[in-house]
PDB file of N, CA, C and O in Angstrom:
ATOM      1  N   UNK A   1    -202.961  -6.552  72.477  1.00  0.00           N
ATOM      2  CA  UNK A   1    -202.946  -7.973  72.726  1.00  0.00           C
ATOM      3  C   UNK A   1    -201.769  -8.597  71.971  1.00  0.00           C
ATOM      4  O   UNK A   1    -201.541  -8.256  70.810  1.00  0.00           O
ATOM      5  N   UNK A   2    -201.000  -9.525  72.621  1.00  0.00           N
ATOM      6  CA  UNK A   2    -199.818 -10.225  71.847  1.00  0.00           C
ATOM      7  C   UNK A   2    -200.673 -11.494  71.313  1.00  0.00           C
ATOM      8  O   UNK A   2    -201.775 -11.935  71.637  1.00  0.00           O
ATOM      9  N   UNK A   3    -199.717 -11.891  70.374  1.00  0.00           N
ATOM     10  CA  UNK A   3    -200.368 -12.901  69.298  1.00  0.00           C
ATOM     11  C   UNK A   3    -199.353 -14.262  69.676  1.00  0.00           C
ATOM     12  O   UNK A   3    -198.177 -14.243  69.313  1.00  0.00           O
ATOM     13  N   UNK A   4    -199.937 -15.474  70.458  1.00  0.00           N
ATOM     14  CA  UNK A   4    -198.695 -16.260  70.509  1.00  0.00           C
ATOM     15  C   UNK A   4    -199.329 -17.236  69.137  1.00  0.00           C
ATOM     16  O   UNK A   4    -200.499 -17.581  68.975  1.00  0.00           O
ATOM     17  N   UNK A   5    -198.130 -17.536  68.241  1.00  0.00           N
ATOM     18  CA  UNK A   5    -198.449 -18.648  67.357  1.00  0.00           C
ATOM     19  C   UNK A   5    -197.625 -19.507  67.233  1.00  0.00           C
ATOM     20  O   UNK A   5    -196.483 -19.220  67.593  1.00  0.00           O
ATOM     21  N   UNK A   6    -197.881 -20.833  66.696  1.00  0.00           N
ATOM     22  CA  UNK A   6    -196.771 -21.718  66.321  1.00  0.00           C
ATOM     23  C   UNK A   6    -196.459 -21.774  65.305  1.00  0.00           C
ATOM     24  O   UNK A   6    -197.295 -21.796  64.402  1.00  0.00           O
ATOM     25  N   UNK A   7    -195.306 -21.814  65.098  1.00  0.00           N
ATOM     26  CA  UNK A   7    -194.715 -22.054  64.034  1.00  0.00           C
ATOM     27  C   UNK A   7    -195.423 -23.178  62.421  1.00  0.00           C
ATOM     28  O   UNK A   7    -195.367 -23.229  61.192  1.00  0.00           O
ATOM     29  N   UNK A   8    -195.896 -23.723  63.357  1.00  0.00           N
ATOM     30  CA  UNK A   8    -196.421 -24.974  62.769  1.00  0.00           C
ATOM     31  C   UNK A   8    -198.063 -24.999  61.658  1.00  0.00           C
ATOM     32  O   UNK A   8    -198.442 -25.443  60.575  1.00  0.00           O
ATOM     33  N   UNK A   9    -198.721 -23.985  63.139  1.00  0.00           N
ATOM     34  CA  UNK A   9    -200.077 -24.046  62.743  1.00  0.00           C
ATOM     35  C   UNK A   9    -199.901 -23.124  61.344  1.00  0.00           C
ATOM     36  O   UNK A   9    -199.054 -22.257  61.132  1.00  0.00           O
ATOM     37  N   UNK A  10    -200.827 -23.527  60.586  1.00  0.00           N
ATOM     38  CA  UNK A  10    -201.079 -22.328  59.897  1.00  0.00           C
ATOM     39  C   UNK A  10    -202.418 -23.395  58.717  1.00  0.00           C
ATOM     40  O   UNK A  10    -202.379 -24.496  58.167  1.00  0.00           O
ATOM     41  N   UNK A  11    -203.805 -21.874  58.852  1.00  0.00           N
ATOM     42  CA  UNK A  11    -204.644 -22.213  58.152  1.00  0.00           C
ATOM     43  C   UNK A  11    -204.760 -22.866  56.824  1.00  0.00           C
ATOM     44  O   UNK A  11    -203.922 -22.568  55.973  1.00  0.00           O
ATOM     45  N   UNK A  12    -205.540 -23.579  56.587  1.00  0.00           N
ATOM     46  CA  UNK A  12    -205.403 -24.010  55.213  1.00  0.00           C
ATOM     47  C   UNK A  12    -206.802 -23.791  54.378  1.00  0.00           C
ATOM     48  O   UNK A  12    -207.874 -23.884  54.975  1.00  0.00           O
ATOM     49  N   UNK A  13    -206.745 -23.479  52.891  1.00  0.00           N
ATOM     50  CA  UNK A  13    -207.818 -22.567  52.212  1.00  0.00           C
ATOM     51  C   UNK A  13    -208.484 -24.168  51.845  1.00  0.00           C
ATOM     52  O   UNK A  13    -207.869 -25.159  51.453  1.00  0.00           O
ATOM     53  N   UNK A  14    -209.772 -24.033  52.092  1.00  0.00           N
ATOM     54  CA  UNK A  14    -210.360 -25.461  51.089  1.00  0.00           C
ATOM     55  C   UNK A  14    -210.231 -25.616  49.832  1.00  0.00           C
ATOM     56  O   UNK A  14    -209.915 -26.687  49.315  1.00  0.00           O
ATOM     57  N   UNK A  15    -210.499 -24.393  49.119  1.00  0.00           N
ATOM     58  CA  UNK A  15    -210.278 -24.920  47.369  1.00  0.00           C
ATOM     59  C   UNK A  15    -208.709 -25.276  47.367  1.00  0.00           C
ATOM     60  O   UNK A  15    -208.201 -25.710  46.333  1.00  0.00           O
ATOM     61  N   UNK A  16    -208.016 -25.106  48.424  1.00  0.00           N
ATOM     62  CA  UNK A  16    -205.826 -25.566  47.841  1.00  0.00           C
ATOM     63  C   UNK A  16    -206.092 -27.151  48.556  1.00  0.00           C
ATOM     64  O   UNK A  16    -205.897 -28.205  47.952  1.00  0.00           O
ATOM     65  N   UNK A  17    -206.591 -27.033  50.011  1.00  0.00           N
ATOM     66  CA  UNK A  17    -206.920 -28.545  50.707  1.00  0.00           C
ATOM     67  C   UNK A  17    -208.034 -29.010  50.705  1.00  0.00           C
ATOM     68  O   UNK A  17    -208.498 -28.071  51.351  1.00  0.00           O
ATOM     69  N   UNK A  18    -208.647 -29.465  50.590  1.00  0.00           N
ATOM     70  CA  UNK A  18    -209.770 -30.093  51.270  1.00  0.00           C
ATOM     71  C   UNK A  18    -209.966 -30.209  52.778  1.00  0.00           C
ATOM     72  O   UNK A  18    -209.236 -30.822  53.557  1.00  0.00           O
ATOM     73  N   UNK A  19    -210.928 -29.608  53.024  1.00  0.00           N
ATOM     74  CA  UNK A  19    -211.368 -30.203  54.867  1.00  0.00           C
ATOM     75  C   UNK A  19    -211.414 -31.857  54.888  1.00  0.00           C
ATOM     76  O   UNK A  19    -212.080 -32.471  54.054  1.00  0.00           O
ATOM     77  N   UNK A  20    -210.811 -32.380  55.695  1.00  0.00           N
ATOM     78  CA  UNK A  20    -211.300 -33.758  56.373  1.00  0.00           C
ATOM     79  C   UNK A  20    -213.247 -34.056  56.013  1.00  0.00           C
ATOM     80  O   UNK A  20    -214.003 -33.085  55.973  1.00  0.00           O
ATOM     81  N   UNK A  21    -213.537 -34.859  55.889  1.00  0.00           N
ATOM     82  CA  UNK A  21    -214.859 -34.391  56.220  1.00  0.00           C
ATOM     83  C   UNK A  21    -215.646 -35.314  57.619  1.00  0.00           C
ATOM     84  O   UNK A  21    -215.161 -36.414  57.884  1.00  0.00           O
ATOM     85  N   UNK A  22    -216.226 -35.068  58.022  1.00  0.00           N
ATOM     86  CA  UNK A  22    -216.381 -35.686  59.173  1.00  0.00           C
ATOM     87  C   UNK A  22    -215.638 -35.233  60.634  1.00  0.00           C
ATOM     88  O   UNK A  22    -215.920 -35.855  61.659  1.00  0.00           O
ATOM     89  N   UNK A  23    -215.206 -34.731  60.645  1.00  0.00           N
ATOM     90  CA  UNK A  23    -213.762 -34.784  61.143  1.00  0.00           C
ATOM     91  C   UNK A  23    -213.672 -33.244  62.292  1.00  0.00           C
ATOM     92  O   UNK A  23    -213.794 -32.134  61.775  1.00  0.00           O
ATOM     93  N   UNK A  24    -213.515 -33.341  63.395  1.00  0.00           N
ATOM     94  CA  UNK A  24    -213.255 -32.193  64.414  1.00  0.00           C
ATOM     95  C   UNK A  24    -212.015 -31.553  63.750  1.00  0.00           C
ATOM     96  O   UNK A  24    -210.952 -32.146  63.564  1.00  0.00           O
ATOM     97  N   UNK A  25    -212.285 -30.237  63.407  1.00  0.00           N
ATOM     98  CA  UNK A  25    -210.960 -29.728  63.291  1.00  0.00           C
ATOM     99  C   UNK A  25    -211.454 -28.189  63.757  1.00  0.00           C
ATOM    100  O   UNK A  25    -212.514 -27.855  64.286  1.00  0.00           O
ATOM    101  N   UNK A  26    -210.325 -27.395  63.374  1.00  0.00           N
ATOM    102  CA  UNK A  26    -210.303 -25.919  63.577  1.00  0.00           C
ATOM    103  C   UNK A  26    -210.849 -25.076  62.426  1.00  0.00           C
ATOM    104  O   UNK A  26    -210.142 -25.011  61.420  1.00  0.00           O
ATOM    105  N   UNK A  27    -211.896 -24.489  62.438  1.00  0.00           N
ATOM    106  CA  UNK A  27    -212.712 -23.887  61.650  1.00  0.00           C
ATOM    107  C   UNK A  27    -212.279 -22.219  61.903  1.00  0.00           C
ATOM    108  O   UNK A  27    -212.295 -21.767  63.048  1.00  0.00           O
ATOM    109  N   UNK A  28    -211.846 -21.251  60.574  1.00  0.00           N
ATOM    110  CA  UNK A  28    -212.544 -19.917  60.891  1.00  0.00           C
ATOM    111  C   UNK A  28    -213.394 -19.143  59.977  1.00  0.00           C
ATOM    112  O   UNK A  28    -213.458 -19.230  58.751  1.00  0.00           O
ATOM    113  N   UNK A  29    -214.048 -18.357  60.791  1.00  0.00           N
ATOM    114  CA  UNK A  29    -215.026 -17.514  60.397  1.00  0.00           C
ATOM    115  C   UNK A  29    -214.654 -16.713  59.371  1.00  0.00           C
ATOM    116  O   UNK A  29    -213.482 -16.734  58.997  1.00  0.00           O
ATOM    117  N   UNK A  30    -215.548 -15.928  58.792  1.00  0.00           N
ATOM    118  CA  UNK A  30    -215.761 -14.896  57.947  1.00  0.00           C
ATOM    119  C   UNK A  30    -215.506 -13.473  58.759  1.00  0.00           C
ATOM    120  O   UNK A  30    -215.257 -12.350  58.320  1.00  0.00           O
ATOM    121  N   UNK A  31    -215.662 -13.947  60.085  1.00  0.00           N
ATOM    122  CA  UNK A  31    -215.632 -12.680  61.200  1.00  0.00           C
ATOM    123  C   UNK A  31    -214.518 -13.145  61.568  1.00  0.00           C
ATOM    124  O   UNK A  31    -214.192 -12.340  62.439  1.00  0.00           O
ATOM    125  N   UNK A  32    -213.711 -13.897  61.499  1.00  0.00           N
ATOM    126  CA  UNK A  32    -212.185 -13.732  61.754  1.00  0.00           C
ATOM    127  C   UNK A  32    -211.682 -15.076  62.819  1.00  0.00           C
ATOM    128  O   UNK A  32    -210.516 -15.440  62.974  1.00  0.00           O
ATOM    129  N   UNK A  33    -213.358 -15.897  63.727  1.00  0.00           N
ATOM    130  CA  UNK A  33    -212.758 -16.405  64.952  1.00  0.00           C
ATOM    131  C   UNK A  33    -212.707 -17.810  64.958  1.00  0.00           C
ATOM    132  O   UNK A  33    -213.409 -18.632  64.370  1.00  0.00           O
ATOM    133  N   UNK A  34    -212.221 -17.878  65.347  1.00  0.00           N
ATOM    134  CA  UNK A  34    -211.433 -19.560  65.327  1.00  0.00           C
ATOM    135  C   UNK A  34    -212.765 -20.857  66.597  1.00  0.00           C
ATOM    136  O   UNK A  34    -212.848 -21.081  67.804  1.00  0.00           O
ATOM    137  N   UNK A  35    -213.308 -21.204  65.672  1.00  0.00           N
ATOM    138  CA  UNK A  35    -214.468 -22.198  66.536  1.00  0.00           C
ATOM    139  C   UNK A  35    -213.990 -23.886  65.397  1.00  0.00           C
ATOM    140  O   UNK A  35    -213.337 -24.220  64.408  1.00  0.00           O
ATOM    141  N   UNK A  36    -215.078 -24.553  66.691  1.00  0.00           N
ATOM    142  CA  UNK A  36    -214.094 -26.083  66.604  1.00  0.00           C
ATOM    143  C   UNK A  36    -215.560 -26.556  66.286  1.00  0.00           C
ATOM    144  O   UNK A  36    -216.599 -26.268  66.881  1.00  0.00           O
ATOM    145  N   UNK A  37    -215.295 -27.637  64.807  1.00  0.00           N
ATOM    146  CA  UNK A  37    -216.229 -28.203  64.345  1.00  0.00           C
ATOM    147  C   UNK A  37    -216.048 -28.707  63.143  1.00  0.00           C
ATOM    148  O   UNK A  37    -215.005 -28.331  62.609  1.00  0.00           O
ATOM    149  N   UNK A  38    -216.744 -29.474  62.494  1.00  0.00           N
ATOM    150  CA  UNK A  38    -216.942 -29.675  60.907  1.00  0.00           C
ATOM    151  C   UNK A  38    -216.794 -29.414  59.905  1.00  0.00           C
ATOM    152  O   UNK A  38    -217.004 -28.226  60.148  1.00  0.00           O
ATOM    153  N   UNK A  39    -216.631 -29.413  59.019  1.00  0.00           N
ATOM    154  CA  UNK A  39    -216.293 -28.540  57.746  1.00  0.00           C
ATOM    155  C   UNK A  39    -217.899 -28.443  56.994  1.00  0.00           C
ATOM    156  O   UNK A  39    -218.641 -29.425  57.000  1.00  0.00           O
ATOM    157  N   UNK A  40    -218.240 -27.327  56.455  1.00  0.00           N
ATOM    158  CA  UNK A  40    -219.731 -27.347  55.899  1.00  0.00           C
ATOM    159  C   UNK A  40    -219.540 -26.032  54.693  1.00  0.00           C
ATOM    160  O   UNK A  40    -219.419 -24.864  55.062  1.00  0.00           O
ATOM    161  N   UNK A  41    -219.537 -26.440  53.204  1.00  0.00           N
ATOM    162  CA  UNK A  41    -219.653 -25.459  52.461  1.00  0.00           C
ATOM    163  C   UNK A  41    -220.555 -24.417  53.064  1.00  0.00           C
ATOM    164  O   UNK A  41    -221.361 -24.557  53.984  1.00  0.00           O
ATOM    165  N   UNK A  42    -220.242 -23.278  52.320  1.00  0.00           N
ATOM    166  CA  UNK A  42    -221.338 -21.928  52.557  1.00  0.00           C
ATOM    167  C   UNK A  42    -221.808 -22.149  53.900  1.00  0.00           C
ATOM    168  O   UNK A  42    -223.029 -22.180  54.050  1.00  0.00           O
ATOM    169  N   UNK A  43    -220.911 -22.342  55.118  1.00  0.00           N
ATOM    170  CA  UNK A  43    -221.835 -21.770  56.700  1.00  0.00           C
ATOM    171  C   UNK A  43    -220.728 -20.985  56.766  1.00  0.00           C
ATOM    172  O   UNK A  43    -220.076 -21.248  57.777  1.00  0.00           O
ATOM    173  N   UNK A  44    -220.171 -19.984  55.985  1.00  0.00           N
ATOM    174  CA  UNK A  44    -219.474 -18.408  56.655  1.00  0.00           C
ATOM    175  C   UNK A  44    -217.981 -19.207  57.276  1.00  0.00           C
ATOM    176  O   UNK A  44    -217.351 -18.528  58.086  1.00  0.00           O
ATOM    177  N   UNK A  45    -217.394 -20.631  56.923  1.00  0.00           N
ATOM    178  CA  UNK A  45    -216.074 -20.495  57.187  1.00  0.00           C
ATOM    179  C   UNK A  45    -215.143 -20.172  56.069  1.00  0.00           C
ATOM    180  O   UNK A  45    -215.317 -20.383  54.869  1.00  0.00           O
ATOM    181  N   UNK A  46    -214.127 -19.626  56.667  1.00  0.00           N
ATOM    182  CA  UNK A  46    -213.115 -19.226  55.163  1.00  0.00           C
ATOM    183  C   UNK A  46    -211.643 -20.302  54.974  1.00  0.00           C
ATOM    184  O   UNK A  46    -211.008 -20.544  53.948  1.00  0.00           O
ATOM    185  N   UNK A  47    -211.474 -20.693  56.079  1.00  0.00           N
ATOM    186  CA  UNK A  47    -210.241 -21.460  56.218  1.00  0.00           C
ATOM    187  C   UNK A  47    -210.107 -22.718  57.232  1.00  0.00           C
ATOM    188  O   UNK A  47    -211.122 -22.900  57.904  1.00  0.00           O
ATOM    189  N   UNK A  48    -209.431 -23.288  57.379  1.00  0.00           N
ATOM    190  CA  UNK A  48    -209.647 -24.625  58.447  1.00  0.00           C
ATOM    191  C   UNK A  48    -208.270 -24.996  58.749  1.00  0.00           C
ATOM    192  O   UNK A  48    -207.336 -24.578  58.064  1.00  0.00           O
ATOM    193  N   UNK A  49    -208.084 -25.905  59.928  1.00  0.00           N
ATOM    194  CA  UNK A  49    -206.689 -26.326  60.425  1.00  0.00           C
ATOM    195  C   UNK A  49    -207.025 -27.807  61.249  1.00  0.00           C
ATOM    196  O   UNK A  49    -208.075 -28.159  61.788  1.00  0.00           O
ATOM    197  N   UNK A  50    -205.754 -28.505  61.132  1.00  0.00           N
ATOM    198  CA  UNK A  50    -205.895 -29.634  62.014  1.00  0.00           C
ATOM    199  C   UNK A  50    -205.767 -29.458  63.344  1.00  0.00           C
ATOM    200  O   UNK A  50    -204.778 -28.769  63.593  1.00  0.00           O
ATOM    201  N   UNK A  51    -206.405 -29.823  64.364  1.00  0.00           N
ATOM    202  CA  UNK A  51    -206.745 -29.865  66.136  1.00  0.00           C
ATOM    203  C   UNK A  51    -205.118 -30.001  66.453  1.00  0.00           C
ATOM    204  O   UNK A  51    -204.426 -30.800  65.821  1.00  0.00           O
ATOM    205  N   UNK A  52    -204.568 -29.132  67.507  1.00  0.00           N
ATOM    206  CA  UNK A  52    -202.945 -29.745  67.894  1.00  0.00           C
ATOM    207  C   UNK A  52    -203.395 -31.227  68.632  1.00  0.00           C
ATOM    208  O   UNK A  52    -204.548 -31.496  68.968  1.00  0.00           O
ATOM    209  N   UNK A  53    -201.986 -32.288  68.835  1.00  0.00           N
ATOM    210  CA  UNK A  53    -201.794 -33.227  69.234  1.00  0.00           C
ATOM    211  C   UNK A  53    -201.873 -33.064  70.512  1.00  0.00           C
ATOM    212  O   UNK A  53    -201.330 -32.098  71.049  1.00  0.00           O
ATOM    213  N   UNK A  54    -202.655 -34.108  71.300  1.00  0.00           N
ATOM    214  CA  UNK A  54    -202.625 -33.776  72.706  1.00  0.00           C
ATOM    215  C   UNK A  54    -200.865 -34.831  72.772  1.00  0.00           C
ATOM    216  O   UNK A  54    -200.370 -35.622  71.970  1.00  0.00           O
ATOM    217  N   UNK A  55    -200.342 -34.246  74.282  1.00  0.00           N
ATOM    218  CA  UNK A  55    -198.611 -35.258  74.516  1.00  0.00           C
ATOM    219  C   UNK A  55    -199.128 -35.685  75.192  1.00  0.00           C
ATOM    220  O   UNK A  55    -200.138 -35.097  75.578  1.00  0.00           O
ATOM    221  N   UNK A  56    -198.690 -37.291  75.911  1.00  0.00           N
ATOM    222  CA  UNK A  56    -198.934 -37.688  77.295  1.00  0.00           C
ATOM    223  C   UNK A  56    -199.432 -36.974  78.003  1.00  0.00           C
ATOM    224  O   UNK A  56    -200.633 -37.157  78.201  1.00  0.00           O
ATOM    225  N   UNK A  57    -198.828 -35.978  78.620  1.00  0.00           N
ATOM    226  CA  UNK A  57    -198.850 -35.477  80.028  1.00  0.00           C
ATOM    227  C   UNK A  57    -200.260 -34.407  80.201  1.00  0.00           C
ATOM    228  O   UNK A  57    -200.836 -34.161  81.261  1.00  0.00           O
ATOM    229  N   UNK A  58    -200.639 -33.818  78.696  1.00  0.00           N
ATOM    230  CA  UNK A  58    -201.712 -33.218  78.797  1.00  0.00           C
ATOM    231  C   UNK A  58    -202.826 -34.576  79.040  1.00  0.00           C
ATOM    232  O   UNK A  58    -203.723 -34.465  79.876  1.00  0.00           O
ATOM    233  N   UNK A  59    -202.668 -35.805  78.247  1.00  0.00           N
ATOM    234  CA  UNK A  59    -203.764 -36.536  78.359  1.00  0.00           C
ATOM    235  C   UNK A  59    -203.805 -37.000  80.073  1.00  0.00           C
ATOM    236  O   UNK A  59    -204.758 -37.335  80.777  1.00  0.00           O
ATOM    237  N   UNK A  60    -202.510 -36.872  80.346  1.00  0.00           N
ATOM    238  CA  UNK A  60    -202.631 -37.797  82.022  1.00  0.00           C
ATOM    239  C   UNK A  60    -203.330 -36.208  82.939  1.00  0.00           C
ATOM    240  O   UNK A  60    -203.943 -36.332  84.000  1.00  0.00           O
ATOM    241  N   UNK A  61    -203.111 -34.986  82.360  1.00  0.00           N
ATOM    242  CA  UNK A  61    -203.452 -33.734  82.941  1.00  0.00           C
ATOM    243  C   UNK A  61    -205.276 -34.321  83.080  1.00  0.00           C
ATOM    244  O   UNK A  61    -205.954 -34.739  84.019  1.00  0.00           O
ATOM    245  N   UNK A  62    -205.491 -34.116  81.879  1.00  0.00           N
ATOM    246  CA  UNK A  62    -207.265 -34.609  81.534  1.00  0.00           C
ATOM    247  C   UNK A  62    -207.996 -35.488  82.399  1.00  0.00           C
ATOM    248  O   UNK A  62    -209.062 -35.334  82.995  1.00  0.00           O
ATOM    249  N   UNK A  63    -206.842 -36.849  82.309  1.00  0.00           N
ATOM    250  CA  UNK A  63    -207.638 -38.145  83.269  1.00  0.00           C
ATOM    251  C   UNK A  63    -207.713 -37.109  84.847  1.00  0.00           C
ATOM    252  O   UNK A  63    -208.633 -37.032  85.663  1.00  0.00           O
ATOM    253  N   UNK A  64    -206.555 -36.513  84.836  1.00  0.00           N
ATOM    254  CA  UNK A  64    -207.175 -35.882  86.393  1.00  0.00           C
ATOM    255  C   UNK A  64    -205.745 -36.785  87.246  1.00  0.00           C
ATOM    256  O   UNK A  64    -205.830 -36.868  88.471  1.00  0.00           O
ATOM    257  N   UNK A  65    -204.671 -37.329  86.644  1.00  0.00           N
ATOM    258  CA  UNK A  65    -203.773 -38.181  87.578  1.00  0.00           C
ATOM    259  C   UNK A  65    -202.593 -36.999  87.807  1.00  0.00           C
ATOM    260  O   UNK A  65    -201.524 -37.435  88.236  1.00  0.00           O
ATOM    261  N   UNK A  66    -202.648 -36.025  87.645  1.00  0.00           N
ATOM    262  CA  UNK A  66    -201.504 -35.293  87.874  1.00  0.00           C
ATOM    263  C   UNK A  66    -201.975 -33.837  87.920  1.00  0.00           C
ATOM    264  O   UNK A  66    -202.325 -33.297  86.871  1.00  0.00           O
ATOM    265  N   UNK A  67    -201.997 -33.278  88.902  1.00  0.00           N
ATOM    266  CA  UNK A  67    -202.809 -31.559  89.162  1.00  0.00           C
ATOM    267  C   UNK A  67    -201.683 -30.015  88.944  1.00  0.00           C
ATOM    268  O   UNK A  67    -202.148 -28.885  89.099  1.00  0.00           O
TER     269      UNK A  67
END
């Protein structure tokens, strides 16, 4: 399997950042996988990231005005 990444993303440890709290972001596991949710001491995440930016054209993709 190829690995596409961005340049940009890259996890961040809670004890160096703090999670948002409240807050949708990118959560991973202890098992390695990347699920979207909350930040919650001790539920088995090890690292966290901010959600990418949706651009225009994905949001006008979403409303459904451009196929």
């Amino acid at each position: 399997m190829i690995r596409h990444t961005s340049g940009e993303a890259v996890w961040r440890l809670p004890d160096v950042e703090t999670p948002p709290g409240g807050s949708k972001i990118l959560l991973l596991t202890v098992g390695g996988v990347c699920v979207m949710g909350t930040w919650m001491n001790n539920a088995g995440f090890v690292a966290w990231a901010p959600l990418p930016a949706l651009t225009p054209e994905v949001k006008e993709r979403l409303r459904g005005t451009k196929q």
